[in-house]
N, C-alpha and C positions, 0 to 999 in steps of 0.2 A: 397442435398445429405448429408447425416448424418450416423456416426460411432460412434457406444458407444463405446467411448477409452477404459472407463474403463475395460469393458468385454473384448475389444482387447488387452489392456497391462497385464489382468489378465492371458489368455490364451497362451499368448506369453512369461510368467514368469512361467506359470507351467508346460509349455512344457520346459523351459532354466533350473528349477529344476531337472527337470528329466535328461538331458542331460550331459553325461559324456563322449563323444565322439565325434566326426567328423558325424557320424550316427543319436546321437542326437541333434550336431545342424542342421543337416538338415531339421530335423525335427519342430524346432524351428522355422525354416525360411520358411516352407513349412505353418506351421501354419498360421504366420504372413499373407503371399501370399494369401491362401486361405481365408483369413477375409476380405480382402482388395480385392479381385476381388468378393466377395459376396454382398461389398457394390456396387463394379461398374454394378451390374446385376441384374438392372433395368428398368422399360421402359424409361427411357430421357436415361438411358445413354449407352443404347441399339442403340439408333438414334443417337448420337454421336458417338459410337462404328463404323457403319455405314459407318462415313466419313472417319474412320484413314485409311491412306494409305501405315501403315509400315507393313512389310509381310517378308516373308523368303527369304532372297533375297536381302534383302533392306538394306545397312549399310551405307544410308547417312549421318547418323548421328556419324558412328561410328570409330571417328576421335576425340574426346572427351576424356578428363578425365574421369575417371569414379571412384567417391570415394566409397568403399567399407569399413563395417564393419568387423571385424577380424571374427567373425560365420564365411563370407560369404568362405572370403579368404582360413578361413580353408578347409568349405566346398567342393570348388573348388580344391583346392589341392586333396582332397583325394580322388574327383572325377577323377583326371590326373593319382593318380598312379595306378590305376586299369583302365586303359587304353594308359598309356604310349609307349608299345609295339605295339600299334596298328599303320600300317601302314600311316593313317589319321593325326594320332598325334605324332608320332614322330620328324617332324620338328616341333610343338609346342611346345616342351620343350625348343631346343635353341632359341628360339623366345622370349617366356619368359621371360628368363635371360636374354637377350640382353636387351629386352625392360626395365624389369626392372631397368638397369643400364640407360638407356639412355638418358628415360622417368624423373626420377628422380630430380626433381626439374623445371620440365618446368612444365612452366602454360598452360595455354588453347591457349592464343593468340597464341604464342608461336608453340603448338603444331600442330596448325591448317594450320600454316604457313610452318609447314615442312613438310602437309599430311601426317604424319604418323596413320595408321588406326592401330584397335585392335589387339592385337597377336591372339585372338582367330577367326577371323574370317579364313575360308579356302577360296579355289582359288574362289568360285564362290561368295564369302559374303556373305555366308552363317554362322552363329554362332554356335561356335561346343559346346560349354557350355549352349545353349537357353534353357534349362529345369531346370538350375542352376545359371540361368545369376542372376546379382547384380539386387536389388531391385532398385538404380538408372536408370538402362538399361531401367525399366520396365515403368517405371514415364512419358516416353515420348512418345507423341501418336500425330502422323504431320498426316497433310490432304495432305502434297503433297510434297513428295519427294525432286523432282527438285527445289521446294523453298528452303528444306534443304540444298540442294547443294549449291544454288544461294547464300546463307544468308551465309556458309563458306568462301565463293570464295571472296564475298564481302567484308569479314572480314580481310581477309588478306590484303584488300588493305583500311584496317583503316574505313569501311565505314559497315551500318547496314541495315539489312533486317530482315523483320519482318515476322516470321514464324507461322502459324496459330496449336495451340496446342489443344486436349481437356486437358482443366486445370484444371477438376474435376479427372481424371486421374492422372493429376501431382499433384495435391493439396493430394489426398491420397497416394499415395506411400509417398509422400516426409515425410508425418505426421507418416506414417509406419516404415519408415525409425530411425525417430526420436525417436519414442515409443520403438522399437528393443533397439536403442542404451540405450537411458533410463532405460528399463529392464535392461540390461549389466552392468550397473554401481549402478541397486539396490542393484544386487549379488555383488558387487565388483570382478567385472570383467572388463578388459580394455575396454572400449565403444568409443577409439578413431574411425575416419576413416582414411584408406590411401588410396593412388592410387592403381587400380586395380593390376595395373605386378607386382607393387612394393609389395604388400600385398601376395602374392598369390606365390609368388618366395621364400617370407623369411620363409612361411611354408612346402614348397616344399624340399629347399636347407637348414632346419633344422627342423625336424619333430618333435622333439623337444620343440619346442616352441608351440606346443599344450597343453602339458599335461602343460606346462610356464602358457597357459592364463587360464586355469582350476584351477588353484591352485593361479589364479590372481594376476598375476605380470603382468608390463606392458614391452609390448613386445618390446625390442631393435634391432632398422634392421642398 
């Protein structure tokens, strides 16, 4: 499986030129998506596609860190406040915050151990953000669920289970990932990542700090 970066980082830097809004980096990040699931859609990875067993529904996995680039967080933010009023989401805002604060500074072990799941997921684990989720979210592709579970449960008691991934999957987001941030820091733009709530709260609870990373300063939470 093979991705001409260069075309993907050129594409993904003249969509981040264009972009002087929350509007345009979604589009940014819509790009980046769409290059990266053009490579996975092919015949091998069509047969690997096949086995994954994560579906709408499924949020074994989503008890994780999940580090996000500032595009995303903004993204996300601007997708909450044009739906904040909505019945669905209105306990997602205090979620948020909370998490934000709580989350902050724990690690993975850590996190795994307190099962604390995503703020965005709703009662059925379901994910309310899945058309805007982080390009990390997307990276992971399990054959089987209750592995995911096992290989958590395990962890918490200091001990490892081996979770069967397709890694052609994981191998391209992650390099997407990296190309995005890459782009961000050609513009001199901040290209750190943070933790999802934490990222995603500091653009919520100061909107502010948008027009901050367009004008390229690096964002203080």
């Amino acid at each position: 499986m093979n991705i001409n970066y260069a075309a993907f980082s050129g594409a993904v830097e003249q969509a981040l030129e264009a972009a002087g809004d929350a509007a345009g980096l979604r589009t940014m990040l819509d790009t980046a998506v769409h290059l990266t699931e053009q490579a996975l859609d092919n015949g091998s990875s069509r047969k690997q596609a096949a086995l994954i067993a994560c579906h709408a529904g499924c949020s074994a996995c989503c008890n994780l860190n999940v580090a996000v680039l500032l595009p995303e967080a903004i993204t996300i933010a601007a997708f909450l406040s044009g739906v904040e009023d909505q019945p669905a989401f209105v306990p997602l805002m205090t979620k948020i915050e909370k998490y934000a604060r709580y989350l902050y500074g724990v690690d993975n072990e850590e996190r795994i151990r307190l099962r604390i799941p995503c703020a965005f997921l709703d009662h059925r684990g379901w994910c309310l953000i899945h058309p805007i989720r982080p390009i990390m979210c997307r990276s992971i592709g399990a054959t089987d669920p209750d592995q995911c579970r096992k290989s958590l449960e395990i962890t918490c008691l200091d001990n490892e289970e081996p979770v069967m991934l397709n890694l052609t999957q994981k191998s391209l987001y992650d390099e997407a990932f990296i190309q995005v941030a890459a782009a961000l820091d050609r513009q001199g733009l901040d290209s750190r990542s943070m933790e999802l709530h934490t990222a995603v709260q500091a653009f919520r609870e100061c909107p502010e700090r948008v027009g901050e990373f367009f004008n390229g300063k690096r964002i203080q939470l």
